[in-house]
TORDREN-160116 format. One line per field, with one value per residue (C-alpha): x, y, z; chain. Coordinates in pm, whole numbers, always signed. Example, Ala and Ser with C-alpha at 12.3 -4.5 7.8 and 13.67 -1.06 7.14 Angstrom:
! TORDREN-160116
x = +1230; +1367
y = -450; -106
z = +780; +714
drenti = A; A
***
This chain:
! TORDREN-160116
x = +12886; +12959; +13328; +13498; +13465; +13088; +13025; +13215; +12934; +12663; +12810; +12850; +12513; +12252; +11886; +11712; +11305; +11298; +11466; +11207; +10910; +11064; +11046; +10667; +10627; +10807; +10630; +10275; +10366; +10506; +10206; +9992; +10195; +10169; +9788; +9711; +9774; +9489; +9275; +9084; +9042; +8717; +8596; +8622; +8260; +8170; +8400; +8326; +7971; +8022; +8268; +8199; +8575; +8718; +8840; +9183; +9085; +9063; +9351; +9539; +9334; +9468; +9807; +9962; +10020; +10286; +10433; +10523; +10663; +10845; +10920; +11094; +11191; +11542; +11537; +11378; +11599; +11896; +11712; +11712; +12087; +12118; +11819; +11750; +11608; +11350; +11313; +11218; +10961; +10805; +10738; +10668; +10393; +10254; +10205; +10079; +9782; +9696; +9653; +9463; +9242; +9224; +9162; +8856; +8668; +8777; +8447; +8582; +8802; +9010; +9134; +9147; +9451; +9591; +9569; +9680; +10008; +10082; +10024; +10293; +10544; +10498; +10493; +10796; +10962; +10854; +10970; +11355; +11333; +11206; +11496; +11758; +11637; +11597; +11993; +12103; +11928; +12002; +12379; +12395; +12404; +12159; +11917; +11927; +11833; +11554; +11449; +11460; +11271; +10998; +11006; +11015; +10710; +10503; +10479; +10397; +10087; +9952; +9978; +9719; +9487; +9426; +9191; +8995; +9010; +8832; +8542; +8493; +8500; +8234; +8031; +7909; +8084; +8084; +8414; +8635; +8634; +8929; +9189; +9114; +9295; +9632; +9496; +9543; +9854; +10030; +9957; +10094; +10414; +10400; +10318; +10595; +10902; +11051; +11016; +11151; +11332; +11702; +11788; +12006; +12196; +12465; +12769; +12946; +12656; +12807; +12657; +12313; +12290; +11983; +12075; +12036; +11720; +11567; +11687; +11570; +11211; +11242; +11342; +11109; +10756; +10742; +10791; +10495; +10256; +10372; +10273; +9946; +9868; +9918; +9695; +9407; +9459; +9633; +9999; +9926; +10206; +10172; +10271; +10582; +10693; +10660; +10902; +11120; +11138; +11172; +11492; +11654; +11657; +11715; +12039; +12147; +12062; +12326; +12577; +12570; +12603; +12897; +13094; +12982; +13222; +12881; +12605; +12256; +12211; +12544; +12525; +12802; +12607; +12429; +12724; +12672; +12439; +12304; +12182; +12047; +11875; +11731; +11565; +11449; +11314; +11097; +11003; +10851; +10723; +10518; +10372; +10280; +10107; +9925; +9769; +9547; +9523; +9377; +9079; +8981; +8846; +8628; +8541; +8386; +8189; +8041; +8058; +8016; +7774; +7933; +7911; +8246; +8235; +8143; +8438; +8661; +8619; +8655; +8990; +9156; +9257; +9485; +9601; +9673; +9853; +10085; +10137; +10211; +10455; +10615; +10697; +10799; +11045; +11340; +11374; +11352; +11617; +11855; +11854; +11787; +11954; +11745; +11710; +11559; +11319; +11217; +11135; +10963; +10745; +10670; +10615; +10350; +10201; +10139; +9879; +9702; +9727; +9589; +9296; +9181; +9301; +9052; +8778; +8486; +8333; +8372; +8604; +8811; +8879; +8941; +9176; +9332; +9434; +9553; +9740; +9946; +9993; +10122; +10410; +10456; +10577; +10944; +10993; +10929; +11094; +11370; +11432; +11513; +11744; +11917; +11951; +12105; +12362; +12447; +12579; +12903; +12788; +12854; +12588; +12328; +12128; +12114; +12052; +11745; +11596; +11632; +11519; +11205; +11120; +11184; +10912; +10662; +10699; +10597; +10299; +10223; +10301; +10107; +9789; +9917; +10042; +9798; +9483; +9541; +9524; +9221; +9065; +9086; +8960; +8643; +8563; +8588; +8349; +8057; +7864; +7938; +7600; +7579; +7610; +7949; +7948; +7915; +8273; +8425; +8378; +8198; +8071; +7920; +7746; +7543; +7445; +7244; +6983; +6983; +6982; +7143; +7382; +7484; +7542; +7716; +7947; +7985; +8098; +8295; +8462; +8526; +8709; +8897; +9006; +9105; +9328; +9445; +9575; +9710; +9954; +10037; +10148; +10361; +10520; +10615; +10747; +11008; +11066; +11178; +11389; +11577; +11619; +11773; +12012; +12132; +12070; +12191; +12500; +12370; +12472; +12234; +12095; +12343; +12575; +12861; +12820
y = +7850; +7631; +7524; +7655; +7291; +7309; +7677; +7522; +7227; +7493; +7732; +7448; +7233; +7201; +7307; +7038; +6980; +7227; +7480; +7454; +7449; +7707; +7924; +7821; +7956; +8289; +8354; +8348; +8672; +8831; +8753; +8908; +9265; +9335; +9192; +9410; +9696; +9605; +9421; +9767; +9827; +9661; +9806; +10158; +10235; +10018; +10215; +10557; +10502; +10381; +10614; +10927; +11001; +11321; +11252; +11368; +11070; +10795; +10877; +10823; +10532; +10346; +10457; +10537; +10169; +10189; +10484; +10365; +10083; +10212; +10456; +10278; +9934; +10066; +10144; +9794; +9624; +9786; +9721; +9333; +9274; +9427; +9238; +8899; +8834; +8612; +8794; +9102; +8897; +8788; +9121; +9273; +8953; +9032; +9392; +9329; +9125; +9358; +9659; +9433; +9369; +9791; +9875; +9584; +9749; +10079; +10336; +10615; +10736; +10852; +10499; +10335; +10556; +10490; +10119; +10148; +10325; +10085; +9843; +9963; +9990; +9642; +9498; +9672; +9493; +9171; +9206; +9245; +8978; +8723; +8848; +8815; +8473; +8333; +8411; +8275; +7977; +7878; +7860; +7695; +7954; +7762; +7659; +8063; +8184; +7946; +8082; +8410; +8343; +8246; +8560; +8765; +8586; +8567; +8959; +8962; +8656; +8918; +9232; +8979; +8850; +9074; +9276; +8891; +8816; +9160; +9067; +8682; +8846; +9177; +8963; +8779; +9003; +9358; +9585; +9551; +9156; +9242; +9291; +8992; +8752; +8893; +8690; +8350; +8400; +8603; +8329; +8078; +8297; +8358; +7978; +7819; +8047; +7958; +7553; +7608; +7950; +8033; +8324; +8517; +8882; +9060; +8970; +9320; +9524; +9820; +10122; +10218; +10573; +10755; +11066; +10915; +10727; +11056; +11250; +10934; +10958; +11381; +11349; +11049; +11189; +11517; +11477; +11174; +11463; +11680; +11457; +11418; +11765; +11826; +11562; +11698; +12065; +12120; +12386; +12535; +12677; +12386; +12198; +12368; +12406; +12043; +11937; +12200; +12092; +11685; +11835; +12009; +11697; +11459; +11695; +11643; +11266; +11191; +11415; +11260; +10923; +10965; +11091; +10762; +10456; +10254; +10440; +10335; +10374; +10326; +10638; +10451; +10208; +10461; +10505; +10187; +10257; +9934; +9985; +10251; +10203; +9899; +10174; +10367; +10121; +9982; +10294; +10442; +10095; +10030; +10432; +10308; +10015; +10065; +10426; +10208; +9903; +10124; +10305; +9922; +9802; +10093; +10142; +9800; +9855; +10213; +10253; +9923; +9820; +9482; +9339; +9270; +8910; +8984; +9250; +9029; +8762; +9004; +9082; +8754; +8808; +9042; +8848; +8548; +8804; +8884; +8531; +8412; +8746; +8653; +8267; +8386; +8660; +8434; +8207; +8538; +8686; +8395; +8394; +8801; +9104; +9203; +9568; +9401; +9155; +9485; +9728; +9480; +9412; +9790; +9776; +9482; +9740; +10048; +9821; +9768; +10124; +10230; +10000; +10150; +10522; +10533; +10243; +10173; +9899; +9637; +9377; +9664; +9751; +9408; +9327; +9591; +9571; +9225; +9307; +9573; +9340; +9103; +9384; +9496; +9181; +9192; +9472; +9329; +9034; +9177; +9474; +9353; +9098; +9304; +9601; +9287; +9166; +9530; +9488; +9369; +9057; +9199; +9502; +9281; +9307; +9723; +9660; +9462; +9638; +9987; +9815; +9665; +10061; +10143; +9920; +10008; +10355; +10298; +10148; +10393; +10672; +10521; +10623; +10960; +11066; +10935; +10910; +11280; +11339; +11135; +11304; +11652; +11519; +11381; +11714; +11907; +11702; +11761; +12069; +12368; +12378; +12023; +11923; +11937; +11593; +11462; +11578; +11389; +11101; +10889; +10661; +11000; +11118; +10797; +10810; +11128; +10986; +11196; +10974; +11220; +11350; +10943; +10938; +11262; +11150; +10780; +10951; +11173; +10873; +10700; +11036; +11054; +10668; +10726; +11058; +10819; +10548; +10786; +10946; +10568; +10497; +10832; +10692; +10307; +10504; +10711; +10374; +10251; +10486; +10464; +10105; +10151; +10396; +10240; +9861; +9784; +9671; +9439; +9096; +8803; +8614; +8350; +8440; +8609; +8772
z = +13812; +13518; +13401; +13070; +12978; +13055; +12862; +12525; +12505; +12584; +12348; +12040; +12151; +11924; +12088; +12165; +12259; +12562; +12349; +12073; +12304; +12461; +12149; +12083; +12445; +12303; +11997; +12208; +12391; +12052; +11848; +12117; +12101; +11708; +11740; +12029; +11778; +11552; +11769; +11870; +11490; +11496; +11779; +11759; +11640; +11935; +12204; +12041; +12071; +12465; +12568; +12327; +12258; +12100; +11765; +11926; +12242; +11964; +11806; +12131; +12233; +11890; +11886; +12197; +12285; +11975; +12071; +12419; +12340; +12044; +12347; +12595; +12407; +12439; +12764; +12866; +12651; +12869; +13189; +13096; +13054; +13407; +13569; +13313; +13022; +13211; +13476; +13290; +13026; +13323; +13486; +13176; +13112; +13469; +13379; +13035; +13200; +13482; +13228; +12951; +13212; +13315; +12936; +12903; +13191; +13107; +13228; +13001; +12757; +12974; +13145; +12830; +12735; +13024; +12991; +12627; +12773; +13076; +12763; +12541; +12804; +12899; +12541; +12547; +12820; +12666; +12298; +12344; +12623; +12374; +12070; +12354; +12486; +12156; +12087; +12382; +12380; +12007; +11987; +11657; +11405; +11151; +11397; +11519; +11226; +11200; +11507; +11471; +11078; +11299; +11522; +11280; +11136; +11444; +11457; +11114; +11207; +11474; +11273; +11056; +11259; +11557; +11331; +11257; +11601; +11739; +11467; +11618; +11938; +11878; +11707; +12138; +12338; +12375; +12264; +12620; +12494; +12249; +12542; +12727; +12463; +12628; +12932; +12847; +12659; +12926; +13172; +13006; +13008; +13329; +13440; +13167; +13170; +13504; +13336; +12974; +12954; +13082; +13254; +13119; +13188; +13058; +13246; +13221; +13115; +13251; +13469; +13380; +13311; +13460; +13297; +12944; +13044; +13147; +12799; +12566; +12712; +12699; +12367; +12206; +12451; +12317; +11948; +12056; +12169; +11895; +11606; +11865; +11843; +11480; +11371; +11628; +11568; +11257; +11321; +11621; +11854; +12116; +11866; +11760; +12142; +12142; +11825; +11937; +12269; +12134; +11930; +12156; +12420; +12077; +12076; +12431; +12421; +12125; +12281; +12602; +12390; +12263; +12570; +12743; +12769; +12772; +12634; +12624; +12218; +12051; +11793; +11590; +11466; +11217; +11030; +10854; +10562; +10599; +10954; +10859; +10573; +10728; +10996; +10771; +10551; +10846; +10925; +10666; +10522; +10827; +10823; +10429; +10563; +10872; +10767; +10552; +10749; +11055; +10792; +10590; +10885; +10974; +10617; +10629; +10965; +10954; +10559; +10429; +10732; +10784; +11107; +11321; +11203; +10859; +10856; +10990; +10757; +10491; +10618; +10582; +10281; +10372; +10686; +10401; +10214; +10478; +10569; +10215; +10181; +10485; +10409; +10051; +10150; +10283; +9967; +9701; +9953; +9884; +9532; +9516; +9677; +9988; +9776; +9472; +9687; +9905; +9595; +9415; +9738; +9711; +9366; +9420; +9757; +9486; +9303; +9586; +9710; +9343; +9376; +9735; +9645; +9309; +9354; +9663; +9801; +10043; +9747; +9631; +9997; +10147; +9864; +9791; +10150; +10071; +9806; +10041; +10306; +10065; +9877; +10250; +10421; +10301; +10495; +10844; +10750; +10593; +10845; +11168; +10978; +10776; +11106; +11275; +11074; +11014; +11301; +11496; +11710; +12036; +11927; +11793; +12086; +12045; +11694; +11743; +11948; +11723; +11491; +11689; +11781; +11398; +11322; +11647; +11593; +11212; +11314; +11520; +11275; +11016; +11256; +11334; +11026; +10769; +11019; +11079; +10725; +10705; +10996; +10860; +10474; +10677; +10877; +10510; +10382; +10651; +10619; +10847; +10986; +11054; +11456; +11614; +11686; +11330; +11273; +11534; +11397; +11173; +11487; +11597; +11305; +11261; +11652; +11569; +11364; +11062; +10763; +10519; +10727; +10795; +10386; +10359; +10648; +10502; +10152; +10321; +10533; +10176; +10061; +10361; +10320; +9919; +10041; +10293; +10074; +9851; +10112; +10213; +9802; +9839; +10190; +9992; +9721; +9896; +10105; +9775; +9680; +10005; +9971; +9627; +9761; +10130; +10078; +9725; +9824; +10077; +9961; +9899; +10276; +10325; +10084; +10007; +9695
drenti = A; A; A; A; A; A; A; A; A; A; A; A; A; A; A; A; A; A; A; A; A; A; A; A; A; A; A; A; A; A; A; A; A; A; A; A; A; A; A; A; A; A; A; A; A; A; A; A; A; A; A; A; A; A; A; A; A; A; A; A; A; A; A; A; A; A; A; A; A; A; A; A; A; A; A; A; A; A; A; A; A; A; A; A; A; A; A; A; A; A; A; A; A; A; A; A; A; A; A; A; A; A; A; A; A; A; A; A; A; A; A; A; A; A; A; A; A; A; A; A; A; A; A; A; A; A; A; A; A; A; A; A; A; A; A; A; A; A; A; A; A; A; A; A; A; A; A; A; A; A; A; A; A; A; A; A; A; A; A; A; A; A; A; A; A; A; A; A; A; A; A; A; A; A; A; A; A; A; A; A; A; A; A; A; A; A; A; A; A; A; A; A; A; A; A; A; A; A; A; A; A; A; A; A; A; A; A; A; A; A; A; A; A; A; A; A; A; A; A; A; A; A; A; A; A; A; A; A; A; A; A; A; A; A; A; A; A; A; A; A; A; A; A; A; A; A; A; A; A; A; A; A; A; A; A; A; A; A; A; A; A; A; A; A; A; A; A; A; A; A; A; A; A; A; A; A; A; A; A; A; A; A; A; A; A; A; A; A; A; A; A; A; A; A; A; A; A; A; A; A; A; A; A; A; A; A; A; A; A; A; A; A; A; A; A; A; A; A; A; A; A; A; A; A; A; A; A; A; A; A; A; A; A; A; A; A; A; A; A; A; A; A; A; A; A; A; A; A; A; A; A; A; A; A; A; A; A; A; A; A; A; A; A; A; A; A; A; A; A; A; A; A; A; A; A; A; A; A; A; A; A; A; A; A; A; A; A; A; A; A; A; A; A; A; A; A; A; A; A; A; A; A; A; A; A; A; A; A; A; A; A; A; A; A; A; A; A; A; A; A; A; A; A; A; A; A; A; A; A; A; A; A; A; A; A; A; A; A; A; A; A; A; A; A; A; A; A; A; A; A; A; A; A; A; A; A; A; A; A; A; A; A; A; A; A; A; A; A; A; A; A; A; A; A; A; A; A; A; A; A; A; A; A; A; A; A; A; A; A; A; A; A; A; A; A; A; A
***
């Protein structure tokens, strides 16, 4: 046990070398979980045509790995003050590999939303261990920030490029190939952490409670399948049992919070505006964004007729985009208001949407995307940041990770909401006598072999991704608005006007 005298040098220490290659060792694992949510992008046509899918069994292959994480990040971030920050990245590492290597050698449809889930859930017990790890091992403020500037950016690098790096893989190896980056980088985790990473655990973390475990997940799963349903079925009563059911355990959750001395969401952080609006704004900016970023690289592949190298080298632009947004966010948010710098990133994101929403082709696609990911990237920089210092310190933990599923569960929705909408523009647009299977999916029509059914479908895929991008222009706007109305007061980064 260390001496009072030994916790003040810890506490006032500048990081030094094992620190900062302790970090690099971080940001692998938390690349590889925002890139594991585009890396299937890609290789849908290729899986569809493998595994035959329902339209409703792709949308869950693609999105349920957000949802579970967005899921149970909470509850993994609770679990890992009581067991250790490293003990818990570790097992969630360990996890992470086993089921990449379950959804690469998936034999159906079936198993491959499985993996996907057993994915999520461990991305989720790796993501808060990295936030938690980074703040305890950087105890000088500056350098902290630093660190958690390049967190921050690292999820924004693999939203980018695990769409590019599913196209170098397609293009030698067949569509399983895309899970089996998580591999190497998972190892290294695994082999490194005990070496360069602290453990760490909440001292007086107080008693888990089981009961509010049980009513998170019977609140967050069911509103899950709910949004699930609609988008496969359209308003159907299954549906509405589901929502209802969500609120009604959404409504015992958050009073059970607030008659516990430690709960496992403190409710009173929402009554800071700033909090949030900084939820909100990640929300509903990441639903904008990934709605579209989902369709562009299937427009590319079964429209466009790019191969999955091709297509991925067409979408660099957009990973450049983000980057570039992402590196120019903090410097605008030091001489700006983080409202201004986040509505004029939306502002910038509406061009973009225009461009896809009312033009074709494989240019206006790829950057018009760019253009997006470009307005968009304030918002995950800005989010997590601003949910954070929202914030007293001793909650900045909670914070982050609400503001992690904020994000994740944007993503997510930005498949379910707006690929639902797609989904049901593409069926109108195939004929009512054409085969069942050609309005599943686009990946389905073209296996039939009818030429002009292929073009109908293709022009009806186009439709669907215009309608598409249109719905994501109407999500940035009201993302604006809310910004303008909970944020504005929000003082300058590092400052204290």
């Amino acid at each position: 046990m260390s001496t009072s005298t030994e916790t003040s040098v810890e506490v006032t220490a500048k990081a030094g070398a094992r620190q900062w290659l302790g970090l690099a060792v971080l940001l692998l694992p938390v690349t590889l979980m925002t890139a594991d949510l585009g890396v299937l992008w890609l290789a849908t046509p290729y899986l569809a045509a493998d595994l035959r899918p329902s339209s409703a069994q792709l949308l869950w292959i693609t999105d349920i790995y957000g949802f579970l994480t967005a899921a149970t990040l909470v509850i993994m971030g609770t679990l890992g003050d009581r067991l250790g920050r490293r003990r818990l990245l570790m097992a969630g590492s360990a996890g992470f590999l086993l089921a990449s290597l379950l959804a690469a050698y998936a034999p159906n449809a079936g198993t491959l939303i499985v993996a996907r889930a057993l994915l999520g859930v461990a991305g989720a017990a790796v993501l808060p261990s990295t936030l938690a790890l980074i703040s305890h091992m950087f105890a000088d403020a500056r350098q902290r920030a630093t660190a958690i500037a390049m967190w921050v950016t690292a999820l924004s690098v693999g939203l980018a490029i695990g769409p590019i790096v599913g196209g170098v893989l397609l293009a030698s190896w067949w569509w399983g190939s895309v899970f089996l980056i998580g591999l190497p980088v998972m190892l290294i985790a695994l082999v490194t952490a005990p070496v360069l990473l602290p453990e760490y655990r909440d001292p007086r973390p107080g008693r888990l409670d089981l009961a509010s475990v049980a009513l998170f997940l019977l609140a967050v799963l069911p509103l899950v399948y709910g949004v699930k349903a609609l988008a496969a079925h359209g308003p159907t009563a299954e549906a509405g049992a589901a929502f209802a059911a969500g609120a009604g355990f959404t409504l015992a959750f958050v009073r059970r919070q607030n008659r516990l001395a430690t709960p496992l969401l403190d409710l009173r952080l929402f009554r800071s505006r700033a909090f949030t609006g900084a939820l909100l704004t990640l929300l509903l900016g990441m639903t904008a964004l990934n709605g579209v970023e989902y369709l562009v690289p299937q427009y590319l592949q079964a429209v466009a007729g790019l191969s999955p190298l091709a297509a991925g080298l067409w979408l660099l632009p957009g990973a450049a985009g983000l980057i570039a947004g992402s590196q120019l966010t903090p410097p605008l948010a030091r001489r700006f208001r983080p409202a201004y710098v986040l509505v004029g990133g939306v502002l910038v994101s509406l061009t973009g949407y225009a461009a896809v929403a009312l033009g074709t082709g494989v240019t206006v696609a790829a950057l018009g995307l760019a253009v997006i990911m470009f307005g968009a990237a304030p918002i995950s920089v800005l989010g997590t940041a601003l949910a954070v210092g929202a914030a007293p310190p001793e909650k900045a933990g909670a914070a982050a990770a609400t503001g992690q599923t904020a994000y994740d569960l944007g993503l997510a929705l930005g498949i379910a909401v707006t690929g639902s909408v797609a989904v049901a523009v593409y069926r109108s647009g195939i004929p009512s006598d054409a085969p069942a299977a050609a309005r599943e999916s686009l990946g389905a029509a073209g296996a039939l072999g009818d030429e002009a059914l292929l073009a109908t479908a293709r022009e009806s895929f186009t439709t669907a991704l215009q309608s598409a991008s249109a719905l994501s222009a109407g999500f940035a706007l009201l993302t604006a608005v809310l910004v303008l109305a909970l944020l504005r007061g929000v003082p300058r980064i590092a400052s204290g006007d």
